[in-house]
Gaussian input, Z-matrix of N, CA and C with variables (Angstrom, degrees):
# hf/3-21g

backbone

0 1
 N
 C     1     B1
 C     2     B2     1     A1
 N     3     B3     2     A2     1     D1
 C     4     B4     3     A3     2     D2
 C     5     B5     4     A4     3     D3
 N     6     B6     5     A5     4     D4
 C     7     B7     6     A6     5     D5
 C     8     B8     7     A7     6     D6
 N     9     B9     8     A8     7     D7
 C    10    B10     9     A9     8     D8
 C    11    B11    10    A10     9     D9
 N    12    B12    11    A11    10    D10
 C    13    B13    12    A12    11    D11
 C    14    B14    13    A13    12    D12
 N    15    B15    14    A14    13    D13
 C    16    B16    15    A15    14    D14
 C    17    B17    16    A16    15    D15
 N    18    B18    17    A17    16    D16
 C    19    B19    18    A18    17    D17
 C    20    B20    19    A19    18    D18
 N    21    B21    20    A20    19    D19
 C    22    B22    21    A21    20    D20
 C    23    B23    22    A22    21    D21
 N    24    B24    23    A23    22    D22
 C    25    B25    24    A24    23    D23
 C    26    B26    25    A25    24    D24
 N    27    B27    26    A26    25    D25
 C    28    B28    27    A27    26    D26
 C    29    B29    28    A28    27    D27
 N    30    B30    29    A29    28    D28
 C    31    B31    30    A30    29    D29
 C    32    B32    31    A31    30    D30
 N    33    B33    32    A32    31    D31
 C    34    B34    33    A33    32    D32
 C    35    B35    34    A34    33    D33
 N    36    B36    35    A35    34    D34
 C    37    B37    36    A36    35    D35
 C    38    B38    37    A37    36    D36
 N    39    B39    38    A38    37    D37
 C    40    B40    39    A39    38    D38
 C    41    B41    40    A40    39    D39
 N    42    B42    41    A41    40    D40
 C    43    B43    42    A42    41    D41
 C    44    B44    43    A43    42    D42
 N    45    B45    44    A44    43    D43
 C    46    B46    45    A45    44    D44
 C    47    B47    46    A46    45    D45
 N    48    B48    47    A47    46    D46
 C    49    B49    48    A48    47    D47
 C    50    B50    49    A49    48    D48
 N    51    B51    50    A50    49    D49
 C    52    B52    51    A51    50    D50
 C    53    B53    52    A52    51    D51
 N    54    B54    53    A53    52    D52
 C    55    B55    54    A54    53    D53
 C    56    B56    55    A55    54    D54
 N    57    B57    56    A56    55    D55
 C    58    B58    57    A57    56    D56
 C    59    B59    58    A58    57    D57
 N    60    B60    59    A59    58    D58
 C    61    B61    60    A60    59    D59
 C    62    B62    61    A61    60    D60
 N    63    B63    62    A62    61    D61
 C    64    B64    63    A63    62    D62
 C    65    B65    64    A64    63    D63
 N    66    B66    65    A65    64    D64
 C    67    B67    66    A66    65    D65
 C    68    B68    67    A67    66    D66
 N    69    B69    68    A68    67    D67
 C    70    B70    69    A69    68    D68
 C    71    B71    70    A70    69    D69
 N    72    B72    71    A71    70    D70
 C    73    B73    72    A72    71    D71
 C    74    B74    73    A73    72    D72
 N    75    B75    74    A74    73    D73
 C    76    B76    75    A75    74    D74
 C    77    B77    76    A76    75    D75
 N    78    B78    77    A77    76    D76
 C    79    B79    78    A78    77    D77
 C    80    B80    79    A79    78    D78
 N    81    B81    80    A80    79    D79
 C    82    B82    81    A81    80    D80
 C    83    B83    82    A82    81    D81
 N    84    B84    83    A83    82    D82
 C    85    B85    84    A84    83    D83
 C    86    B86    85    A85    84    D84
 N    87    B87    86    A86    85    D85
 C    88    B88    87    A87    86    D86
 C    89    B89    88    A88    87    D87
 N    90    B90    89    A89    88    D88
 C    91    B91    90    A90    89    D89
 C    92    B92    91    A91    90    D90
 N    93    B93    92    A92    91    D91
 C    94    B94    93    A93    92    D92
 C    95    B95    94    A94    93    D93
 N    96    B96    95    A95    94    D94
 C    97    B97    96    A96    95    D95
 C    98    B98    97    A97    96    D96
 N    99    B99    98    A98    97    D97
 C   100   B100    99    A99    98    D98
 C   101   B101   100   A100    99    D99
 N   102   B102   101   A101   100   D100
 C   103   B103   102   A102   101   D101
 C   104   B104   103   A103   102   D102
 N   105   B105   104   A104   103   D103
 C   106   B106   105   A105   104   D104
 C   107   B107   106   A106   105   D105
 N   108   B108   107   A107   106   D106
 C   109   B109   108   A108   107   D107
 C   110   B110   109   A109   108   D108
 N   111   B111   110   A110   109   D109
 C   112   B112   111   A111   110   D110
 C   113   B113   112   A112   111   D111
 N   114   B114   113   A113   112   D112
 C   115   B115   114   A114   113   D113
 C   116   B116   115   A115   114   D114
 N   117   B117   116   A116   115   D115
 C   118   B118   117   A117   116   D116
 C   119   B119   118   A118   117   D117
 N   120   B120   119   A119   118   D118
 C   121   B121   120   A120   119   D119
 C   122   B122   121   A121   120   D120
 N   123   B123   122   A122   121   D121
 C   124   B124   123   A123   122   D122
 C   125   B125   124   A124   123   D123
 N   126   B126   125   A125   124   D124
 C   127   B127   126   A126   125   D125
 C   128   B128   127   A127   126   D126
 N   129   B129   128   A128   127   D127
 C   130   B130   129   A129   128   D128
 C   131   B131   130   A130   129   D129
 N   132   B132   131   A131   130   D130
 C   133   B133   132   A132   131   D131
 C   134   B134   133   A133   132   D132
 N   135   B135   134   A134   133   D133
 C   136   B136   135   A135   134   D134
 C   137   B137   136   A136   135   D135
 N   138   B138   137   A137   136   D136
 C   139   B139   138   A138   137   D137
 C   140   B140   139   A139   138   D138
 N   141   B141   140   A140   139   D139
 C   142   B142   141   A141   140   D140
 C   143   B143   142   A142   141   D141
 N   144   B144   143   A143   142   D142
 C   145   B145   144   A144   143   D143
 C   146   B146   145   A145   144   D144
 N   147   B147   146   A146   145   D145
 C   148   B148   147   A147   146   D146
 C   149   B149   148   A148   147   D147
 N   150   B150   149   A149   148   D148
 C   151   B151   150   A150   149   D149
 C   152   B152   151   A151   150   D150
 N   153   B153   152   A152   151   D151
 C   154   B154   153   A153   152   D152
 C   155   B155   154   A154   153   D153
 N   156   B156   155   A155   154   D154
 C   157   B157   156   A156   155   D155
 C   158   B158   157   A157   156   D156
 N   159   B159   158   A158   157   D157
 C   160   B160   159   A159   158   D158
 C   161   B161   160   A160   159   D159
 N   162   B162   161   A161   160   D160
 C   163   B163   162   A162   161   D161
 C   164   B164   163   A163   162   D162
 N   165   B165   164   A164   163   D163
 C   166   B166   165   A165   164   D164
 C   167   B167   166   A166   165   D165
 N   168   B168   167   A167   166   D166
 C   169   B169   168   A168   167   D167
 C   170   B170   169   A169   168   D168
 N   171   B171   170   A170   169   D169
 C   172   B172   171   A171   170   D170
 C   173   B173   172   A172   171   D171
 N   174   B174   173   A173   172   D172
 C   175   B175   174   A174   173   D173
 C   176   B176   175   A175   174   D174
 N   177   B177   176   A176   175   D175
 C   178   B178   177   A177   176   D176
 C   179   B179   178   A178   177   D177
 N   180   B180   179   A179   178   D178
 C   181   B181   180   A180   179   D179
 C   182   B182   181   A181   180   D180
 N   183   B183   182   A182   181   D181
 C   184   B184   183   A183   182   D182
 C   185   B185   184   A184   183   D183
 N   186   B186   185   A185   184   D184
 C   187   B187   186   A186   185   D185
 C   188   B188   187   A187   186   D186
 N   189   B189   188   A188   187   D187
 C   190   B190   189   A189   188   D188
 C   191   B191   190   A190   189   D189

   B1=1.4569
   B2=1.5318
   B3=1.3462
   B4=1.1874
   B5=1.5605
   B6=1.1816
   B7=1.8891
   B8=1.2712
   B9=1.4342
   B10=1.4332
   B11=1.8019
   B12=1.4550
   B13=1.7963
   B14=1.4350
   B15=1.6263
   B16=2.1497
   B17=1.7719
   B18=1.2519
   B19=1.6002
   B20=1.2693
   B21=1.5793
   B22=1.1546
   B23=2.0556
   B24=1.4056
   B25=1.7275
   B26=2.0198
   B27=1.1565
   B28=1.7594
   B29=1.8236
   B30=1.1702
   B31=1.7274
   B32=1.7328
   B33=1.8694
   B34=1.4424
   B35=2.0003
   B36=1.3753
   B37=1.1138
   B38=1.3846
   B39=1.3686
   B40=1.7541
   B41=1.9040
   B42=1.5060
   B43=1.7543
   B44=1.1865
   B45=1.6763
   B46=1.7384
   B47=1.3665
   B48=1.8871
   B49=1.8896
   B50=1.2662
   B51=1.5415
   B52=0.9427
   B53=1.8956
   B54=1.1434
   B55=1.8494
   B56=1.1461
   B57=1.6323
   B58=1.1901
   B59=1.6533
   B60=1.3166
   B61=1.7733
   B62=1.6884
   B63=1.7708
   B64=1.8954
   B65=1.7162
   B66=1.9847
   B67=1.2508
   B68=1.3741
   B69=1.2986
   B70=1.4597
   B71=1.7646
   B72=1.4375
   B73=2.1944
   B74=1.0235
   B75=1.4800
   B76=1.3993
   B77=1.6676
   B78=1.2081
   B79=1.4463
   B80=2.1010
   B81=1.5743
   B82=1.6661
   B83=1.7410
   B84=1.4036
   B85=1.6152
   B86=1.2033
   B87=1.2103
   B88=1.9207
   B89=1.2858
   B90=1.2279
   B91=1.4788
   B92=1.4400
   B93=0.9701
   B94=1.5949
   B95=1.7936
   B96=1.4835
   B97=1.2200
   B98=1.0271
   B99=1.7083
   B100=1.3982
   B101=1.9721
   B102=1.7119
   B103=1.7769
   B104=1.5073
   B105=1.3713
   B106=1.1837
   B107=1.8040
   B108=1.4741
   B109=2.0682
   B110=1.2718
   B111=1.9427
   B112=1.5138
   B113=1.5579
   B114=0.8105
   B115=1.7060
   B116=1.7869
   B117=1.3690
   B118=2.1397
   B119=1.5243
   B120=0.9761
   B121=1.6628
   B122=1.8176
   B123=1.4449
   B124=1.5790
   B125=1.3030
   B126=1.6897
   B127=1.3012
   B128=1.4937
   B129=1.2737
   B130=1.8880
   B131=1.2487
   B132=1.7030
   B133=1.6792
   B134=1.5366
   B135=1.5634
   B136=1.2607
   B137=2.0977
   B138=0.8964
   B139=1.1130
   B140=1.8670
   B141=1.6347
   B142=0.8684
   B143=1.2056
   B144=1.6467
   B145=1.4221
   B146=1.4179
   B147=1.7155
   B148=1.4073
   B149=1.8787
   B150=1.8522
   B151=1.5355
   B152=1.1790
   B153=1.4282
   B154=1.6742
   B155=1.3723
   B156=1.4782
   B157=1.4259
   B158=2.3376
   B159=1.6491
   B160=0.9547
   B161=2.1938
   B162=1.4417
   B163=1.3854
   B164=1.6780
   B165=1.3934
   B166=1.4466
   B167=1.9069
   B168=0.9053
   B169=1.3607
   B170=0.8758
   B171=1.8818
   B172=1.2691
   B173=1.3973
   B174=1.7246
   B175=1.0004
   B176=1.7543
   B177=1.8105
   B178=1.2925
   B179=1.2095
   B180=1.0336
   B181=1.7452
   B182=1.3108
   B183=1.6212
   B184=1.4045
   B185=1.9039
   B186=1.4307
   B187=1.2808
   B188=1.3093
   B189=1.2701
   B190=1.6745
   B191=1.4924
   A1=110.44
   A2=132.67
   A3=138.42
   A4=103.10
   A5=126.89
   A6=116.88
   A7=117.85
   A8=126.51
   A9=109.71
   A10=121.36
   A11=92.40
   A12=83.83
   A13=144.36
   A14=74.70
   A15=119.45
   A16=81.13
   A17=122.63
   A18=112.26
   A19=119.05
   A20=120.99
   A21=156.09
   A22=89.92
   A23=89.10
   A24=108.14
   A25=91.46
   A26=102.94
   A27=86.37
   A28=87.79
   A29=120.37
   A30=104.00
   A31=103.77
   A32=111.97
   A33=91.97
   A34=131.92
   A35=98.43
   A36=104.77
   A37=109.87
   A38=113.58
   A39=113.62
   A40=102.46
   A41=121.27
   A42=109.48
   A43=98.99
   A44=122.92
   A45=102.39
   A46=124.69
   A47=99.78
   A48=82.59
   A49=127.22
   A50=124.46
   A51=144.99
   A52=132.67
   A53=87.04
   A54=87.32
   A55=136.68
   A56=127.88
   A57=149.91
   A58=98.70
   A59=122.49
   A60=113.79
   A61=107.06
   A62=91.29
   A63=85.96
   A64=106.65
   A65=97.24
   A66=87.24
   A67=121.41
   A68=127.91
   A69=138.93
   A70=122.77
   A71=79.38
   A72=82.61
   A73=111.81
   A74=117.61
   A75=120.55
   A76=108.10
   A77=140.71
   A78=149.18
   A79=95.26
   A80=100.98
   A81=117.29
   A82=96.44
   A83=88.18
   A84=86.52
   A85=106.07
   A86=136.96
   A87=107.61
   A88=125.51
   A89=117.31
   A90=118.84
   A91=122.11
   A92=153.05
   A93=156.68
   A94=91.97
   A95=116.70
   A96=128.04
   A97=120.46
   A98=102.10
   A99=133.36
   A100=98.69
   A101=79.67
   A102=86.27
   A103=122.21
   A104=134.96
   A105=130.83
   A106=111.98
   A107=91.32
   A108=87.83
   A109=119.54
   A110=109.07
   A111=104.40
   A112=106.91
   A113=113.11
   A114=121.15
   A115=104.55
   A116=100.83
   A117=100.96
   A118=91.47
   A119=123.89
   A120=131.72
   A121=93.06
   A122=96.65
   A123=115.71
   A124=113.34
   A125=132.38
   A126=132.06
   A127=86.85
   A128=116.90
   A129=124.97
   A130=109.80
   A131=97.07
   A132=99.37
   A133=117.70
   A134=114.58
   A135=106.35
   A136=96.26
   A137=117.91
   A138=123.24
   A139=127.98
   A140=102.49
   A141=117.39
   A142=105.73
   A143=124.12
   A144=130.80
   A145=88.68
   A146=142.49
   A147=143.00
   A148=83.71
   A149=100.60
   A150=98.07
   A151=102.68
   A152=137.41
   A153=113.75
   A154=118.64
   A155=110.72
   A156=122.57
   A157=95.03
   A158=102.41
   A159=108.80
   A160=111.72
   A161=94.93
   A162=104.29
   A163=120.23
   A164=88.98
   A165=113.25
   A166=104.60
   A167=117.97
   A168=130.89
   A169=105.46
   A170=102.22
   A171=112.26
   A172=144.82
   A173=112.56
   A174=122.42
   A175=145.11
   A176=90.18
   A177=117.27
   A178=120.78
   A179=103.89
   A180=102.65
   A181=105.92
   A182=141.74
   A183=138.91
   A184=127.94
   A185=103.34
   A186=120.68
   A187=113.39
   A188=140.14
   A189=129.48
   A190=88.97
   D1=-49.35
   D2=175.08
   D3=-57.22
   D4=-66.78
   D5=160.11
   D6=-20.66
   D7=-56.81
   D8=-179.95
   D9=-83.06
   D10=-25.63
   D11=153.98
   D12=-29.57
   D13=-62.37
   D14=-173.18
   D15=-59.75
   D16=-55.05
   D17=-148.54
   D18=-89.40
   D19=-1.52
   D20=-117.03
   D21=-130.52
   D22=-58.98
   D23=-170.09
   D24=-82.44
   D25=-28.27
   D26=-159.09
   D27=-91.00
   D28=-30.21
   D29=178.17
   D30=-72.50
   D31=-28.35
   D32=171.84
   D33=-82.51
   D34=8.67
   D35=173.02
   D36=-99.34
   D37=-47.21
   D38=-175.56
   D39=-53.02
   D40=-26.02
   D41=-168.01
   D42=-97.08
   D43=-18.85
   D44=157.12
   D45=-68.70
   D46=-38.51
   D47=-177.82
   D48=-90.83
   D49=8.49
   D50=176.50
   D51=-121.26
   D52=-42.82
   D53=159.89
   D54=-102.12
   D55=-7.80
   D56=-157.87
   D57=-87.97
   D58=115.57
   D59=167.24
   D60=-85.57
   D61=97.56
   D62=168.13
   D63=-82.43
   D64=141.86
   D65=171.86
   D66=-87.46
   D67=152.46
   D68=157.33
   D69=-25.03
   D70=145.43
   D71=174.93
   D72=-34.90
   D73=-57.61
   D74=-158.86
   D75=-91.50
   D76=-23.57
   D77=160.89
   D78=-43.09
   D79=-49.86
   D80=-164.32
   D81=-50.34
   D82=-58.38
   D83=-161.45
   D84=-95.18
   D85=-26.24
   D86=145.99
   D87=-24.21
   D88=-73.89
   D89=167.23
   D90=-60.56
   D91=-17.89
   D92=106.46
   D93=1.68
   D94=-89.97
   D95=177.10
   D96=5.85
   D97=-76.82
   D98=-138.24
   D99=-78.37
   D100=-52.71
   D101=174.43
   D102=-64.52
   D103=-31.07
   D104=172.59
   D105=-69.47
   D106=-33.38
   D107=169.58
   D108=-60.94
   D109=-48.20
   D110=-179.61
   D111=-58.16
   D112=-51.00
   D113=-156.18
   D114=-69.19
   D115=-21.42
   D116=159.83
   D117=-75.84
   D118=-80.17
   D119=-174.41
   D120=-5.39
   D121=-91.56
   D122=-161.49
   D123=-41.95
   D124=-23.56
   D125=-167.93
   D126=-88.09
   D127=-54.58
   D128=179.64
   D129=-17.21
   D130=-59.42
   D131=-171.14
   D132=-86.95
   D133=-18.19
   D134=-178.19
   D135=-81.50
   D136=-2.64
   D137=178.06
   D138=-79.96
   D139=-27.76
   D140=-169.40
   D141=-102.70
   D142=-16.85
   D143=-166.81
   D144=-112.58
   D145=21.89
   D146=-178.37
   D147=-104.05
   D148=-61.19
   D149=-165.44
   D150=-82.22
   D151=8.85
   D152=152.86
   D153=-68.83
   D154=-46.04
   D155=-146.50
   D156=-86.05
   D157=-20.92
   D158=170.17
   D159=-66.23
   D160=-46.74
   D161=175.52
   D162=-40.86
   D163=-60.69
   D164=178.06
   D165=-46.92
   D166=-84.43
   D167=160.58
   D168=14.76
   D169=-98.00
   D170=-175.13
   D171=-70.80
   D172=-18.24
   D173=165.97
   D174=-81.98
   D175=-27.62
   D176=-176.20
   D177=-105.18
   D178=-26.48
   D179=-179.40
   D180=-125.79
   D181=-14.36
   D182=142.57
   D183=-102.47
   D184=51.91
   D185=171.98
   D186=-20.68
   D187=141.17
   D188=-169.71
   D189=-116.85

């Protein structure tokens, strides 16, 4: 059992340091980028469709 451990950890180390494509600094934070833009984007709109549907609510269908 300890053999297939041992062989277990050394085939999972040899396909990170050897087969694995890490991307680059700049590949990193492109995509870093990209995801912090969508993810402003997506709150934007879930934001804007909170104070419509809030509008609606309160104005249109519970008239004060």
């Amino acid at each position: 059992m300890f053999k297939t451990i041992t062989n277990y950890c050394k085939e999972s180390y040899d396909e990170l340091v050897h087969k694995v494509s890490w991307p680059t600094r700049s590949e990193l934070s492109g995509s870093a980028v990209a995801v912090l833009t969508a993810s402003l984007l997506i709150a934007l709109v879930v934001f804007l469709m909170d104070s419509a549907f809030q509008f609606i609510m309160e104005d249109v269908i519970y008239p004060h």
